[in-house]
Structures are given as structure tokens and as C-alpha cells.
Backbone as numpy.savetxt, mean C-alpha at the origin, in Angstrom:
# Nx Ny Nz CAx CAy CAz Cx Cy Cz
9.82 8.34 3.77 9.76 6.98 4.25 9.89 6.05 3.05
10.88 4.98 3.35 10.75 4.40 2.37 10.91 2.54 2.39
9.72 1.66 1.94 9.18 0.19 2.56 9.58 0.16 1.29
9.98 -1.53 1.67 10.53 -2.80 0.47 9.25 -3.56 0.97
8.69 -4.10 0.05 7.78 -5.25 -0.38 7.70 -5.98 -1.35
7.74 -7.25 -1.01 8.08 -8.56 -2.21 7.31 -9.56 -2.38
6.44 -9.31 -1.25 4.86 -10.29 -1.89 4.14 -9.37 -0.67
2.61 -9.94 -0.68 1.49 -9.45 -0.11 1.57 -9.53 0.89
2.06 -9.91 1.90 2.33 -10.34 3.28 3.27 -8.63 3.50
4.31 -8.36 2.85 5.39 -7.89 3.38 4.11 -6.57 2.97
3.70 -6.30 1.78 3.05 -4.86 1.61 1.70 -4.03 2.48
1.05 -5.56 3.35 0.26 -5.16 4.30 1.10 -4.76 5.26
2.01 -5.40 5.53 2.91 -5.02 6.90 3.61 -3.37 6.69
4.02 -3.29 5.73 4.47 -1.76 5.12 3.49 -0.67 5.31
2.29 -1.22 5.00 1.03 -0.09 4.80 0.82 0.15 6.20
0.61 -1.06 6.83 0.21 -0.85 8.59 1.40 -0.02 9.00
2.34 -0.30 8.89 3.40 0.55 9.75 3.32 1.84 9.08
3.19 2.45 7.94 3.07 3.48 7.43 1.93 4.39 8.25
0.95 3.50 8.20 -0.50 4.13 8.56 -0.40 4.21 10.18
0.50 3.60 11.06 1.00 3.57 12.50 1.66 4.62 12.78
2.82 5.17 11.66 3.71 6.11 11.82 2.76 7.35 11.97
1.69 7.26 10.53 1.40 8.65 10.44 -0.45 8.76 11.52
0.09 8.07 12.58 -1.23 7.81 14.04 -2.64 7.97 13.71
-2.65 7.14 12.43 -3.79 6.86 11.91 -4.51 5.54 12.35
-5.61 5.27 12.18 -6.65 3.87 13.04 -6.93 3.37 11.76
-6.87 2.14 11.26 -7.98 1.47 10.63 -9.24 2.25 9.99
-9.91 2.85 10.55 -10.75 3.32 10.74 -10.94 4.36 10.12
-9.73 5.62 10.07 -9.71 6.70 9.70 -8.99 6.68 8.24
-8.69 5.07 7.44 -8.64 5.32 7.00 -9.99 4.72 6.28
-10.45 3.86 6.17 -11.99 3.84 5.40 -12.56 4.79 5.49
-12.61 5.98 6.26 -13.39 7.37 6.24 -13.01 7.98 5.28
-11.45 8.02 4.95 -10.43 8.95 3.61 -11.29 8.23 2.25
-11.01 6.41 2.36 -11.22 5.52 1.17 -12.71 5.63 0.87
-13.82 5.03 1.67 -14.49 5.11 1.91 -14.78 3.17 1.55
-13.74 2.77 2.47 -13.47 1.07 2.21 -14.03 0.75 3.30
-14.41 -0.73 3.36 -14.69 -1.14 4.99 -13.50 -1.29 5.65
-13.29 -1.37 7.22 -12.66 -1.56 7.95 -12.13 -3.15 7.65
-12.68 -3.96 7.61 -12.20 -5.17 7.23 -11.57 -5.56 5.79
-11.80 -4.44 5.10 -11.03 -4.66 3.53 -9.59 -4.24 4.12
-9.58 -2.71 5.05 -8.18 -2.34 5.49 -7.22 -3.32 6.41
-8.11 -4.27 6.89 -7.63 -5.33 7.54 -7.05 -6.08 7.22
-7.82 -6.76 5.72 -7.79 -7.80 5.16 -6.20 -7.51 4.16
-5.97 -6.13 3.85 -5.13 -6.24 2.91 -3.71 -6.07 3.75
-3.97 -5.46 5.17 -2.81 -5.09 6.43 -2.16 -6.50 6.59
-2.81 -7.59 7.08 -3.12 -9.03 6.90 -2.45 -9.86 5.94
-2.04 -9.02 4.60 -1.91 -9.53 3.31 -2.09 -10.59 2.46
-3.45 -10.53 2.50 -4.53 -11.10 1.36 -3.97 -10.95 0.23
-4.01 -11.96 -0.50 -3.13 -11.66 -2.19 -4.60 -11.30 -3.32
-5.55 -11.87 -2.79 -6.93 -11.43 -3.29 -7.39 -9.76 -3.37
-6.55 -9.10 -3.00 -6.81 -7.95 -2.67 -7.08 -7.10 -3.84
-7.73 -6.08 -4.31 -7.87 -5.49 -5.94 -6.63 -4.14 -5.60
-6.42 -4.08 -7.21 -5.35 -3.17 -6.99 -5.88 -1.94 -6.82
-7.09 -1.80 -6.67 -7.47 -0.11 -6.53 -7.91 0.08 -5.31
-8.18 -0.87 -4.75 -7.96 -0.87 -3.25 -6.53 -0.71 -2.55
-5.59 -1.15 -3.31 -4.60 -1.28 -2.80 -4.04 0.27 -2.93
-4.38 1.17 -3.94 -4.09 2.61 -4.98 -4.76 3.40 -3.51
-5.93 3.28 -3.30 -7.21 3.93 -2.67 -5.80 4.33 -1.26
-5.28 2.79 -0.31 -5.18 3.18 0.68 -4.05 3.99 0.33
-3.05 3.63 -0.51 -1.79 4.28 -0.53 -2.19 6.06 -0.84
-3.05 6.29 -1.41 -3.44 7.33 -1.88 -3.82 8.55 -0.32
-4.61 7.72 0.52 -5.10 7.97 1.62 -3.74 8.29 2.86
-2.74 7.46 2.70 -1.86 7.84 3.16 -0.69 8.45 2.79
-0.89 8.95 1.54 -0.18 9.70 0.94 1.08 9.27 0.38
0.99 7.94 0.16 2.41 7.33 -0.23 2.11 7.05 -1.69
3.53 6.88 -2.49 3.43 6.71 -3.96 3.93 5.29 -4.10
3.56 4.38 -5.32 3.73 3.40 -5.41 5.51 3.06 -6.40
5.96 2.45 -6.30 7.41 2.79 -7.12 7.48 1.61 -7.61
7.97 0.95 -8.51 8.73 -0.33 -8.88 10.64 -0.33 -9.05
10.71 -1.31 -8.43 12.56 -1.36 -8.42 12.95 -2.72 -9.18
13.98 -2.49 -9.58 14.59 -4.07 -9.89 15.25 -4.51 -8.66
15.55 -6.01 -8.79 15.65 -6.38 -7.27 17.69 -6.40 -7.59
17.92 -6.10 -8.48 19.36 -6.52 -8.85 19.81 -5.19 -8.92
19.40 -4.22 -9.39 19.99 -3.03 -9.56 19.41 -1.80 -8.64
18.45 -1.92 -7.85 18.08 -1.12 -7.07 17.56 0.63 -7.91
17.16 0.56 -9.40 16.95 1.49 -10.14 15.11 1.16 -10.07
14.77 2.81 -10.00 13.33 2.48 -9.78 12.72 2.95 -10.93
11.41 2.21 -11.55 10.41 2.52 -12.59 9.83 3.02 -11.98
8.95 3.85 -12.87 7.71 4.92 -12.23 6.62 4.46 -13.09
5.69 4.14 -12.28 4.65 3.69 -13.07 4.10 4.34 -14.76
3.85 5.02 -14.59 3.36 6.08 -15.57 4.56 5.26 -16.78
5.74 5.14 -15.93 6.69 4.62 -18.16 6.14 3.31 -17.99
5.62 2.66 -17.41 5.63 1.14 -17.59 4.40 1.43 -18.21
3.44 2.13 -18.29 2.29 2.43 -19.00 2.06 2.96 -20.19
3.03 4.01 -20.62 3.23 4.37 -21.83 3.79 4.05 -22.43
């Protein structure tokens, strides 16, 4: 599966549909995170306030990896080089 997101709005909407596909609740996933239901809300929602390890936690929970692209060349960074 693979979601484009370009601000906080579009990446809650990505996560929800992700977490829809794979017939998961709200719910089941704060049980994986061990987040409240309203943090999973709040970031589905797309809250720009949101912390990024919350944001790590759900993707983690649903088993998705985080990628960076350029918006011009469609070539993706992997986190890990933007770090080293």
C-alpha cells in the first residue's frame, strides 16, 4: 500500500484508511500503542500538534514504514540516511 501525504490533514486521512483497510478500530489500535483513543483520533483528524512518536507508535502498530520523497522527482529518502 502506498499513501501520499503533504500536510497533517492528508496523513491522518492515510493512517485512517490504512488502519480501515487492515479492519482495525480505533481502539485496537491504542491496545498495540498503548495511546488513548482520542490521541488516535486526534491525529486521524490531523492535528499538526501531534508528537512524532506518536505518530512512529501508530505507523509502527500498523505496520507501515515511514518514507520521504521529493515532490519533483518522485525518488524516495529513507530515513535512517537523512540521519546519518
Amino acid at each position: 500500500m502506498k499513501l501520499t501525504a503533504r500536510n497533517t490533514k492528508q496523513l491522518g486521512e492515510a493512517i485512517r484508511r490504512a488502519r480501515k483497510k487492515k479492519g482495525l478500530t480505533q481502539k485496537d489500535i491504542s491496545s498495540r500503542t498503548n495511546l488513548r483513543t482520542a490521541t488516535i483520533s486526534s491525529l486521524e483528524n490531523g492535528d499538526p500538534g501531534t508528537q512524532m512518536r506518536t505518530i512512529f507508535s501508530v505507523l509502527e502498530a500498523l505496520e507501515l514504514e515511514f518514507e520521504l520523497l521529493s515532490r519533483d522527482k518522485a525518488t524516495s529518502i529513507k530515513l535512517e540516511d537523512l540521519i546519518l
